[in-house]
C-alpha positions, 0 to 999 in steps of 0.5 A: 435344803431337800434332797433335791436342791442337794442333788441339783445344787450342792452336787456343782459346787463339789465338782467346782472345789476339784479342779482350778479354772481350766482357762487363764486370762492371758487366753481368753477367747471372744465368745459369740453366743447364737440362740434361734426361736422354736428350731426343733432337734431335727430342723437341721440338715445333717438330721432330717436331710430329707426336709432341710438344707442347713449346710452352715449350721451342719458345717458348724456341727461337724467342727463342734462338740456336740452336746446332744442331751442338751436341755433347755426350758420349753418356751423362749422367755423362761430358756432366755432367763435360765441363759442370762442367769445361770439359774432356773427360770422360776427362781429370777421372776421369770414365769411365763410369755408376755403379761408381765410374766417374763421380766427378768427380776432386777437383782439378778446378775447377768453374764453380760454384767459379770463379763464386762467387769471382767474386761469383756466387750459385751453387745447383744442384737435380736429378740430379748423377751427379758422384760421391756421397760426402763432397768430391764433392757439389754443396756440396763443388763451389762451390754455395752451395745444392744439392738432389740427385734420387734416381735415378729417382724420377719420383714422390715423390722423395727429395732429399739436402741437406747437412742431410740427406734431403727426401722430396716428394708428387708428381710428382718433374719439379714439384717441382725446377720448384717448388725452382728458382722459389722460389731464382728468387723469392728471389734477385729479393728478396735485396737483396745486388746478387749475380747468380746461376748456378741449374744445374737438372738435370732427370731426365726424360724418363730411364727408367722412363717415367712421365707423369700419367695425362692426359697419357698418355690424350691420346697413346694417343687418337692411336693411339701404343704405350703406350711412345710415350705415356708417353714424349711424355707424359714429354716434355710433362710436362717442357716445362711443368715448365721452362715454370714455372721461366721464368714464374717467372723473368719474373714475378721480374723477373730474365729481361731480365738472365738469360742462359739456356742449355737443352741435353739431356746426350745423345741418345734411347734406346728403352729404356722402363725399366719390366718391364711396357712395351716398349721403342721398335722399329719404328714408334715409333723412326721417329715419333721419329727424323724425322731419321733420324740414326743411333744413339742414347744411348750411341753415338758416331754423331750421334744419340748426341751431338748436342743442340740448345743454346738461348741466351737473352738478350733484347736481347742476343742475336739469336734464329736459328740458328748452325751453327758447331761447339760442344761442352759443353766451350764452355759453362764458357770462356762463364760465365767471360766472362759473368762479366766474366773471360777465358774459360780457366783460372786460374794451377794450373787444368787447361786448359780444352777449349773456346773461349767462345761468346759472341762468337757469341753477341753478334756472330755471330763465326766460331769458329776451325777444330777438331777435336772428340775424342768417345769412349764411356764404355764402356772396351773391352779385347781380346776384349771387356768387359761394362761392369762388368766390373771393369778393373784398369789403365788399361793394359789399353786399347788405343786401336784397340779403343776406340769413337771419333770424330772431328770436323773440319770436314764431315769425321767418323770413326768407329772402333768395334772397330777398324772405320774410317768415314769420313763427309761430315756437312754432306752426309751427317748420316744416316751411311750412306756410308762414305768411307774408302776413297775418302779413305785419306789422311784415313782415316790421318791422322784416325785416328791422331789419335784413337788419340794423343789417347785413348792420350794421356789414357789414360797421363795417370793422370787416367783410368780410376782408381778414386776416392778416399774422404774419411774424417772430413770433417765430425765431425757426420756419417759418411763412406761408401765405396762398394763399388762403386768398389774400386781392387783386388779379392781372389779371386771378387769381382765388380765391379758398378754398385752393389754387389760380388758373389761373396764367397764364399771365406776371402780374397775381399776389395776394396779402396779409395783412401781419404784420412782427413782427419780422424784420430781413432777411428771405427765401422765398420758394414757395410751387406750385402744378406743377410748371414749371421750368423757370418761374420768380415770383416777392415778394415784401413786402413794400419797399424790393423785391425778383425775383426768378425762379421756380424749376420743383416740388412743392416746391421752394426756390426763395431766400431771402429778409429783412423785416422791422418790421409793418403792410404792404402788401406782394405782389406776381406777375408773372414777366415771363413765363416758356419755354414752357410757364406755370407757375404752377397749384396752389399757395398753399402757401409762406414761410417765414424761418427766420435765424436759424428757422427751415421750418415749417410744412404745416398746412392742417387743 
């Protein structure tokens, strides 16, 4: 074990071994968990008063304990695993957005798992990005109820439940404000003596901006760009939306005896995400980034990583503010000890990353000293690498290229590309002055627990892997792998975040980790975004093979195959070409329909 991992690891168990959970069973609280997408440190009213009305969200924090160096990771998907798993986000197979990189590995256990073995009512609605095929889904991960968001449809939203697709009218924000008060209203109506954990995953304020029409008029009377409009729109839109959800709570009598923790999962972006609006520059980025902290969502600098965390839980825990370190790894050791368990893993789990907050929380306890590992999601190789560009090993990554940081105590390094910071944070929060060669010493040894700790997990086998596809997990519906996420890839294939590209050759071919739970015959229909009639694509998957031609369209049922149950391999190649000599634009994905099981929904979220 390096100094590091004792620093970080060993560190939480110590403090764990001195002190009894602070919460009995006969007490424990419901928990709502509500997490936003890309809601900066100052996007909130009570920061930055001059461009947002929050007043739900400002009312929330004046009743909380405010956890203000609070860190998560810097985009959604990796802060979404560290949440779920207590762990980094590296160690659970999570390694970057889309292109089969954000799926969660299938052994590790989640606090919706732990919860309901507890005792708890476990649901989840909004944004997942946890992995979206069979074994990865809300359902498959301890919750009871589920209801996942399209991404991102801020108006008439689609949502995928285990029966199936639920289209919405309307703004998207209202209508998962609307699905959360209802599980509130039902669950102070259940009569089964369960407390609950409700986990609401908000998809504002993330691009593409949009926010009711009065909203925005309101801003753009001020003088803001049409971007800064929509988006303080987009962040007002929001504020009420969450503000229905704790109405709702009060009115079902439930708020006294929930705990509610409000976060964001990274820092801003500037990025409008609509063709016909700007992005932030200049004037708009300085009206939103009062504190001037540097870098942004997808970053390692402060700005990227840094969130407020509100805590609340009245007559229990002391609103202010605490400025001791915590992390979003803290969050799941926290749900443990609400729940009346000792906050760390059970015999087999994974080890948990983080240490409980809630002796903070009740007491204002000291944590005990740490390190925090953070590390972009962007995997970079010699010489460069796009983010999808496809990484055949984990052993490609050198750890002096990586982007990475490092925090201890008022101490903060930074490598990107090789390039070393040093920062004082608690004096210098901005990161403009660089101290490393002024202390060369700490430089060194900071830097070299970065490297240990990032090659550690990199040489793990947990990290940097392509995911594995269940087949025939559920007779009545079909199972699909998604091309975007091969382990291999044959010829002029292109890696991408949601399809593959560049079939263009006898040969080219992709291939993916599958495990066949359910042995029996099924039929394969490919799905394509411009296939060519004619052209012949071969599947194989251990020692059983199916050769087909395409259709012209989208969609092609290439004809059927038995599978014998295990882990295995699923290969797909280009045996001939078309007529005219195409194939298809993109692979999007193949489809595995089982006797009497229906074809399944196409996930897109």
């Amino acid at each position: 074990m390096t100094p590091f991992y004792r620093a970080l690891f060993v560190g939480p168990i110590l403090f764990l071994l001195s002190y009894a959970p602070v919460c009995v069973a006969k007490e424990r609280p419901n928990i709502l968990i509500v997490l936003t997408d890309d809601q900066g440190r100052d996007d909130f009213g009570y920061r930055n008063p001059y461009v947002y009305e929050t007043p739900y969200l400002d009312r929330l924090r004046s009743q909380s304990l405010e956890f203000s160096r609070f860190y998560v990771n810097q985009t959604c998907a990796p802060t979404r695993a560290s949440l779920l798993t207590g762990r980094h986000f590296l160690e659970t197979g999570v390694w970057g957005v889309h292109g089969g990189q954000d799926y969660l590995n299938l052994d590790e256990t989640t606090f919706a798992e732990r919860l309901l073995e507890l005792g708890y009512a476990t649901a989840f609605y909004g944004k997942w990005h946890s992995g979206k095929t069979d074994g990865y889904l809300p359902w498959d991960r301890g919750f009871e109820e589920g209801e996942l968001a399209h991404l991102y449809r801020h108006e008439n939203g689609i949502f995928y439940t285990r029966e199936g697709e639920v289209r919405t009218k309307g703004w998207t924000g209202r209508s998962l404000a609307e699905k959360a008060s209802q599980y509130l209203r039902a669950r102070s109506k259940a009569g089964d003596g369960r407390p609950f954990c409700l986990y609401l995953s908000m998809l504002a304020p993330h691009g593409p901006w949009y926010a009711p029409e009065e909203r925005v008029t309101k801003y753009r009377k001020r003088g803001y760009s049409k971007s800064l409009a929509e988006f303080a729109g987009m962040i007002e839109e929001l504020d009420g939306n969450i503000g229905r959800v704790l109405e709702a709570l009060d009115e079902s009598g439930l708020a006294d005896d929930t705990v509610v923790l409000f976060f964001s999962d990274n820092g801003p972006i500037m990025n409008s995400g609509r063709k016909d609006m700007a992005d932030h520059v200049g004037k708009d980025w300085e009206l939103r980034n009062p504190s001037q902290l540097r870098g942004n969502k997808g970053t390692v600098y402060e700005n990227g990583v840094r969130v407020p965390l509100f805590a609340r839980w009245p007559g229990r825990i002391r609103a202010g503010e605490s400025t001791q370190l915590s992390h979003v790894v803290d969050i799941f050791p926290t749900l443990l000890e609400l729940a009346g368990e000792r906050p760390d893993a059970r015999k087999g789990d994974a080890p948990l990353r983080g240490h409980s907050l809630l002796p903070v929380m009740l007491h204002g306890a000291e944590l005990p000293p740490r390190s925090l590992f953070i590390a972009s999601d962007h995997a970079q190789v010699p010489g460069g690498r796009h983010r999808y560009d496809f990484l055949s090993s984990a052993k490609l990554l050198e750890g002096e290229v990586q982007d990475l940081a490092l925090r201890e105590g008022n101490r903060k390094l930074v490598r990107r590309g090789g390039r070393i910071e040093l920062f004082d944070i608690e004096n210098d929060p901005s990161e403009l002055r660089d101290l490393s060669k002024v202390e060369p010493e700490v430089s060194e040894r900071m830097s070299r627990q970065l490297l240990d700790t990032f090659e550690s997990i990199r040489d793990s086998g947990r990290a940097f892997q392509a995911p594995v596809f269940r087949i025939g997990v559920d007779e009545d519906r079909a199972s699909f792998v998604f091309a975007c996420a091969p382990s291999e890839l044959y010829g002029s294939v292109k890696y991408g975040s949601h399809a593959t590209t560049g079939w263009a050759r006898v040969g080219d071919g992709q291939a993916h980790r599958v495990d066949v739970v359910q042995e029996g015959w099924f039929s394969v229909i490919l799905h394509v975004a411009g296939g060519k009639k004619g052209a012949r694509v071969k599947i194989e998957v251990g020692k059983s093979s199916l050769v087909g031609d395409l259709t012209e369209g989208n969609r092609t049922k290439l004809g059927r195959i038995y599978l014998a149950k295990g882990d295995g391999v699923l290969s797909c190649v280009l045996k001939s070409l078309s007529a005219d000599g195409g194939v298809f634009e993109s692979l999007k994905a193949i489809e595995f329909i089982g006797d009497g099981a229906t074809q399944g929904a196409f996930y897109s979220f």
